[in-house]
C-alpha positions as CSV (number, residue, x, y, z in Angstrom):
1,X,0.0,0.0,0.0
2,X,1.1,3.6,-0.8
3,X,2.2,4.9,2.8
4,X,0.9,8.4,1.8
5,X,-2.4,6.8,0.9
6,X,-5.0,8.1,3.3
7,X,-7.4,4.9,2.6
8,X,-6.0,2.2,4.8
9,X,-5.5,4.1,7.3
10,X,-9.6,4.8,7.5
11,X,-9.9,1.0,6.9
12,X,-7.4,0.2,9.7
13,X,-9.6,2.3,12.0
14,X,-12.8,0.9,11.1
15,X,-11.6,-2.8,12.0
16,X,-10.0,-1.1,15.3
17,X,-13.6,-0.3,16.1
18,X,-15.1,-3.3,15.0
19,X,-12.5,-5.1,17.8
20,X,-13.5,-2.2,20.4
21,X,-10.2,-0.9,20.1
22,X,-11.3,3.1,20.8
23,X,-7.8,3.9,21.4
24,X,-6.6,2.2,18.1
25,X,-8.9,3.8,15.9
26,X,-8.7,7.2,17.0
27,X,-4.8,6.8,16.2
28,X,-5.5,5.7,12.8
29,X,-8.5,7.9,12.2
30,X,-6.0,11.1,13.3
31,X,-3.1,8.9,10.3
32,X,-5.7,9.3,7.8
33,X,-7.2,12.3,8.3
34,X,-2.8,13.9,8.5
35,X,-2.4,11.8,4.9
36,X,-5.7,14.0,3.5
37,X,-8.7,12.1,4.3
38,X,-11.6,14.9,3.8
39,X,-15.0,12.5,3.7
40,X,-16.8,13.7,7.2
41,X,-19.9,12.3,6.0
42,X,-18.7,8.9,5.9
43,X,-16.9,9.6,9.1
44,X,-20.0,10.3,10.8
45,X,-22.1,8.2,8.8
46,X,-19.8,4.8,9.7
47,X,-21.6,2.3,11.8
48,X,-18.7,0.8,13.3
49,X,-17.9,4.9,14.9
50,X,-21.4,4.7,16.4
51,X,-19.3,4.4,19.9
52,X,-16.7,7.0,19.0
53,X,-19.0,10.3,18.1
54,X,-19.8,10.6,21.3
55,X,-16.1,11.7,22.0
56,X,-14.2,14.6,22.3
57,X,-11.5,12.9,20.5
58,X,-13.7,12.1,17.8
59,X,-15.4,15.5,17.8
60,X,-11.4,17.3,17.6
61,X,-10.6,15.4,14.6
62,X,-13.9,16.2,12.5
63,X,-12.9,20.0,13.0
64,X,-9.3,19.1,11.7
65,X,-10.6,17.7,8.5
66,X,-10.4,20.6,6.4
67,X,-13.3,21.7,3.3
């Protein structure tokens, strides 16, 4: 995989949260969203973050997404 490649990254954090693994998906969540990641509605649309929105953590990385 292309290491600059924001993609994975948003893969690796879904299956973090799929394992419960808040911690884990923030990080790669935050790796993504560094590499250019821009899609907020599919952020905040993505079953497996149900647990996350409710987060500040969460919350501090939408706003970092930019337009």
């Amino acid at each position: 995989a292309d290491p600059a490649n924001p993609e994975p990254f948003y893969l690796s954090a879904i299956l973090s949260a799929r394992k419960k693994d808040d911690v884990g998906a923030l990080k790669m969540l935050e790796k993504s969203i560094q590499l250019g990641f821009k899609d907020k509605a599919r952020m905040t649309s993505q079953e497996e973050f149900a647990a996350l929105r409710e987060s500040s953590r969460f919350y501090d990385l939408m706003q970092t997404i930019k337009p």
